[in-house]
C-alpha positions as CSV (number, residue, x, y, z in Angstrom):
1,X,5.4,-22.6,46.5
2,X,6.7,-25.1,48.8
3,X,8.7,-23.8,51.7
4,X,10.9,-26.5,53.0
5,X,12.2,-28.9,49.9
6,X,15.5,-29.8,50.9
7,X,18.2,-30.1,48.4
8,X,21.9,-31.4,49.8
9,X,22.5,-27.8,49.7
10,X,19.8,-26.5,52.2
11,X,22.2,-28.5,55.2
12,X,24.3,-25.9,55.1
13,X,24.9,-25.5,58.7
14,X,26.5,-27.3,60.8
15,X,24.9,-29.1,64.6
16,X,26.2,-30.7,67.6
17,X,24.2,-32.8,70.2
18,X,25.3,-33.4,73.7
19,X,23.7,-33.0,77.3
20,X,24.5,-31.2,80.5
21,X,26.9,-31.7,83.2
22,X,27.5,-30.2,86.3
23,X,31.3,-28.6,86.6
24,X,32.7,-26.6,89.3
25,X,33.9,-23.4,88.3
26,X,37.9,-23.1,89.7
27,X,38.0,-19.9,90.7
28,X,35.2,-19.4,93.1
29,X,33.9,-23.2,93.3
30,X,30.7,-22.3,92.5
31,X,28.9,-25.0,90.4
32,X,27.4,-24.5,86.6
33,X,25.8,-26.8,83.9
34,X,28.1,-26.9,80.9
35,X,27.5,-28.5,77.6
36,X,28.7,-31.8,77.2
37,X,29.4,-32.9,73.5
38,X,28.3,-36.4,72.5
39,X,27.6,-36.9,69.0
40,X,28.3,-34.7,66.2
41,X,29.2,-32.1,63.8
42,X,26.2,-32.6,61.4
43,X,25.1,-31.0,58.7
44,X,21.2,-29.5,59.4
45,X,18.9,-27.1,57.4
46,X,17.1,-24.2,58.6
47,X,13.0,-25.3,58.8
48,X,10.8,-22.3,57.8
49,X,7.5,-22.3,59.1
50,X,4.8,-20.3,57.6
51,X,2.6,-17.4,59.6
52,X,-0.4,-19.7,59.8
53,X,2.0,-22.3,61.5
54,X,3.6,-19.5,63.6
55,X,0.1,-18.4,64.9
56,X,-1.1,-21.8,65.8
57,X,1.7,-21.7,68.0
58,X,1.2,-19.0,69.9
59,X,0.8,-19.5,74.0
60,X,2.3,-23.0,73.1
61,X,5.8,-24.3,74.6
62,X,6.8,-23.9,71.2
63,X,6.2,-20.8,70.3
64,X,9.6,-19.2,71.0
65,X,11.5,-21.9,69.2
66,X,13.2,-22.6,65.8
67,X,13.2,-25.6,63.7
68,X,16.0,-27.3,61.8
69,X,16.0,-30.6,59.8
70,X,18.3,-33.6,60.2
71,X,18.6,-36.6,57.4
72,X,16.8,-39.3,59.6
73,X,19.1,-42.0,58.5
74,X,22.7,-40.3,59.7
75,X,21.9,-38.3,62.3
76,X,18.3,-38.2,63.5
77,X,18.1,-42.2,63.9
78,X,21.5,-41.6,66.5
79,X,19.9,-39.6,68.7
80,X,19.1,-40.9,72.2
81,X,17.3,-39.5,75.2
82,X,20.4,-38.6,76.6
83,X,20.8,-36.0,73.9
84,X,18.8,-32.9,75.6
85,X,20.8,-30.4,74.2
86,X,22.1,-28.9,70.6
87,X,25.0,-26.2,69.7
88,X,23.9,-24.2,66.5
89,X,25.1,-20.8,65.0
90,X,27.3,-20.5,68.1
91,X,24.4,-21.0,71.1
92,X,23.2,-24.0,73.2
93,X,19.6,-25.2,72.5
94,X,17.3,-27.2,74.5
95,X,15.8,-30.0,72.3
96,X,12.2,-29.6,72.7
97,X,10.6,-32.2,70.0
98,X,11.8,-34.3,67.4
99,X,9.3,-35.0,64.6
100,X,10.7,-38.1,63.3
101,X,10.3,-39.2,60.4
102,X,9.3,-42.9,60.1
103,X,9.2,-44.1,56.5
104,X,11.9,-46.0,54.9
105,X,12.9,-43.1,52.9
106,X,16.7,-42.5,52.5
107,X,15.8,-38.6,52.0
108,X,14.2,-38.7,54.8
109,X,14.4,-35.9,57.6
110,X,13.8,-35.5,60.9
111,X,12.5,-32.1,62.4
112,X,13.9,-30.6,65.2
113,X,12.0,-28.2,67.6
114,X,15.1,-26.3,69.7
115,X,14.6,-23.8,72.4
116,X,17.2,-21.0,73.7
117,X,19.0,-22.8,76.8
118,X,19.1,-19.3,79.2
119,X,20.5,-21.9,82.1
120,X,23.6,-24.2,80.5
121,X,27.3,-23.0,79.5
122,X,29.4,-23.2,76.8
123,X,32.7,-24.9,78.2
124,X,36.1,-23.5,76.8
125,X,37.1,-25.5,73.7
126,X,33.9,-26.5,72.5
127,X,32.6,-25.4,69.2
128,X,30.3,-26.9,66.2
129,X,33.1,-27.7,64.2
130,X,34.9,-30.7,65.9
């Protein structure tokens, strides 16, 4: 049985890409990294890896990470270096990888490899819908 064949259905969640900026906090002028949005709402699917996959990972940068797919053609061919971070399900990720996919496929998807952000913020009015 195949895992991961995406149907228009599967993108049933929604993703926002940005970066980090440095803000000053008004009460106590402390400084903080906040999420910055710059492209986005998407629609993504959840990636399901199997065991096998999740035990070659182990030790490995990416074994504490999830994976979500992008259509290559409307979302993952917009994204730019500049895009380090994503807001999913309500918290700020860290992209680690992109596995792009490079065939002329207009199915095609991109997977992404995200990572819990412990060190950036959520800044007040910012959410994954728009």
């Amino acid at each position: 049985m195949a895992l991961n064949k995406f149907t228009g259905r599967s993108f049933s969640r929604s993703i926002v890409f940005g970066t980090s900026v440095k803000t000053r906090d008004e009460n106590d002028g402390s400084e903080k990294m906040t999420f910055k949005r710059l492209l986005g709402p998407f629609h993504c699917a959840p990636y399901i890896r199997t065991m096998h996959q999740n035990f070659e990972l182990m030790g490995t940068k990416y074994s504490n990470t999830r994976q979500v797919s992008v259509n290559h053609q409307w979302v993952g061919s917009k994204l730019t270096r500049k895009m380090k971070f994503a807001l999913l399900d309500g918290e700020i990720y860290q992209i680690v990888d992109n596995g792009s996919d490079q065939t002329d496929n207009p199915n095609g998807v991109d997977i992404l490899s995200l990572q819990l952000a412990e060190d950036i913020e959520m800044p007040e009015g910012v959410s994954e819908d728009g």
